[in-house]
LUMTI-882562 format. One record per atom (N, C-alpha, C): x, y, z. Coordinates in steps of 0.2 Angstrom, whole numbers, plus 5000, padded with zeros to 4 digits. Layout:
% LUMTI-882562
XYZ;...
This chain:
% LUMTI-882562
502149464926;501749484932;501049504930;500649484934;499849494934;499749544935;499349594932;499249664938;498349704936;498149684943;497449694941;497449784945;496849804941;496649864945;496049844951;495949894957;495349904960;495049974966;494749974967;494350024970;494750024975;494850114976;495250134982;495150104987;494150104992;494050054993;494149984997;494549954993;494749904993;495549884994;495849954997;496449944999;496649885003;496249905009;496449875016;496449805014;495749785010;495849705010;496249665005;496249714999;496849684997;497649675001;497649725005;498349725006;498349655011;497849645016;497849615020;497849525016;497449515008;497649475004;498349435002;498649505000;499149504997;499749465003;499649505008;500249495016;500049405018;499449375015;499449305018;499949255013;500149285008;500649255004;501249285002;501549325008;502349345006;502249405008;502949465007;503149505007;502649535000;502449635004;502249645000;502549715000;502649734993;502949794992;502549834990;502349894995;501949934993;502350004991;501850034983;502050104980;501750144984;501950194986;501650264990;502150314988;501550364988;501650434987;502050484990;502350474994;502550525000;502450605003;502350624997;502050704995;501250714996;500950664999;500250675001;500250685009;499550725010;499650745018;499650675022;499750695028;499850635034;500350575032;500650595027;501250525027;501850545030;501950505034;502450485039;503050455037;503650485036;504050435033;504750465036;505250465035;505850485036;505950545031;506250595036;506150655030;506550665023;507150625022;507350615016;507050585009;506650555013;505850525009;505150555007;505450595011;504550655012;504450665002;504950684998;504550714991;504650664987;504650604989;504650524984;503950524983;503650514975;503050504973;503050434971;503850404972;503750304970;504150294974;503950294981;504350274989;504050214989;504550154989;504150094988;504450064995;503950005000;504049995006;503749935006;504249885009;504149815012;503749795017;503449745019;503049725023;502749665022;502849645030;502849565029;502749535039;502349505036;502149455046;502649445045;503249415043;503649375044;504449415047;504249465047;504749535049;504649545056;504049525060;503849515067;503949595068;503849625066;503749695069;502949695073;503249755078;502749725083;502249775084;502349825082;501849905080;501449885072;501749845067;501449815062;500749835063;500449865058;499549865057;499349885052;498649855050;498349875043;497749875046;497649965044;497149975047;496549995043;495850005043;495550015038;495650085035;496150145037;496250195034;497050205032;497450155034;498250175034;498550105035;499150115034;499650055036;500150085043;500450055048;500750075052;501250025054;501850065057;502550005054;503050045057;503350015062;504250045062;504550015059;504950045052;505250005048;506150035048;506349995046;507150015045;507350055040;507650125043;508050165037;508650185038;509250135034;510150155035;510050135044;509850085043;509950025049;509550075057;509050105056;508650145061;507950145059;507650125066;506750115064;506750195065;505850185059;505750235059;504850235060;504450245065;503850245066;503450275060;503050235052;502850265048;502050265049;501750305046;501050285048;501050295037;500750275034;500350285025;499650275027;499550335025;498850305024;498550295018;498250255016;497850225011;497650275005;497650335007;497650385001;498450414996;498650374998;499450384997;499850314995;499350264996;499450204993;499250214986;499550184978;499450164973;499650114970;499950074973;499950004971;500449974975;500249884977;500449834979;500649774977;501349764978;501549694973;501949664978;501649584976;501749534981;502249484976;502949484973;503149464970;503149374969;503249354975;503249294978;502649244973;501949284970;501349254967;501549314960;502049334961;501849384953;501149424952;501049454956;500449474959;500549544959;500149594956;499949654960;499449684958;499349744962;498349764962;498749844961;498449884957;498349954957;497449994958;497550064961;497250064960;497250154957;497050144952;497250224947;497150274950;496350304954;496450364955;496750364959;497250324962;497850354967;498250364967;498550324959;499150364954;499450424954;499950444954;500150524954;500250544949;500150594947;500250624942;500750604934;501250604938;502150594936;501850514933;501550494936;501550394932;500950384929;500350434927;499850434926;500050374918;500550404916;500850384907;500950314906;501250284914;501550204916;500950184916;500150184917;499850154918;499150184913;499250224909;498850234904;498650154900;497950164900;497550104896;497450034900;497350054907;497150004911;496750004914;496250084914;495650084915;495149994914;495349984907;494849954904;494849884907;495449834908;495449794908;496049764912;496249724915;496849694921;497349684915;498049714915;498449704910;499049634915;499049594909;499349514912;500149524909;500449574909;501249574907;501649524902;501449454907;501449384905;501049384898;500749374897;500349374891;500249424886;500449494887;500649544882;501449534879;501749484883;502749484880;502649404877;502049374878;502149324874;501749344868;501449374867;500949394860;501649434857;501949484860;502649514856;503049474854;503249394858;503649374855;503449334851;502649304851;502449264845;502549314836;502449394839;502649404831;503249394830;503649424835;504249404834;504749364830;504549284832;504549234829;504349224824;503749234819;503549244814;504049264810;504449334813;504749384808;505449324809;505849314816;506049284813;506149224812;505849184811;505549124807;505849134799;505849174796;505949174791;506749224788;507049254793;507749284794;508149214796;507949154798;508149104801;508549084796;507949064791;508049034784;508549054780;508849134777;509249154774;509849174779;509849174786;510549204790;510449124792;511249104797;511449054801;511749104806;511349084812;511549124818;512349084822;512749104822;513549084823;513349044834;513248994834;513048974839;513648994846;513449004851;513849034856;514548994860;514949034861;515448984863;515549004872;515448934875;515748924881;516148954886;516348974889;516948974890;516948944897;517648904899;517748894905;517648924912;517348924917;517448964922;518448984924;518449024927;519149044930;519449014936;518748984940;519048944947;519148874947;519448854951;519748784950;519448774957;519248714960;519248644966;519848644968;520148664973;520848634975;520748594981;520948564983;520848484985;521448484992;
């Protein structure tokens, strides 16, 4: 998965980016002021929340300071309001896609996303560079061990007819 950083900013239009291609799961803070959530959720600092046109909710809004939404909790809407300073990151899995953006990061994750100030980290491309040494090292364990090739086994259901 792709994951760029950007200016706090530039919440709203990424979010509004993000929503023209799929369900987007946005990370919020809960323990920030004005966040609206259901009270068992109030001290979640990675309260992660769905959103999507395609959910036809009818209060749905992305506003230029917040996101607003009756969403469902244990099968009960719940009128949320986020506002955008409690927002830190949006992933649109559908594209492999997400946007962070640091200084809205919480403290407790600061660690998860150390050294991405600098530059967009591609996940994808850091597990392929891992596995190309990988292979290298075992490229040559290959040659001295024989890996015992894996055995099949049949499913337990049958077709009955």
């Amino acid at each position: 998965m792709k994951i760029e950083t950007f200016k706090d900013s530039q919440k709203q239009s990424q979010m509004l980016k993000l929503l023209q291609l799929g369900t987007v799961m946005v990370f919020v803070d809960s323990r920030k002021e004005n966040v609206r959530v259901p009270e068992g959720h109030k001290d979640n600092f990675q309260l992660r929340l769905n959103f999507d046109y395609a959910f036809e909710i009818d209060d749905f809004r992305v506003l230029p300071d917040r996101l607003e939404a009756s969403l469902s909790f244990n099968q009960k809407d719940f009128f949320c309001v986020i506002p955008f300073e409690a927002v830190y990151m949006m992933v649109n899995h559908y594209i492999q896609h997400g946007v962070l953006f640091l200084d809205s990061v919480p403290p407790e994750m600061l660690d998860v996303f150390a050294g991405m100030r600098e530059e967009p980290l591609d996940a994808t491309q850091s597990k392929k560079k891992k596995s190309k040494s990988k292979k290298k090292t075992s490229k040559k364990t290959k040659s001295t061990t024989s890996e015992p090739k894996p055995i099949h086994k049949k499913g337990h259901l049958r077709l009955i007819k």
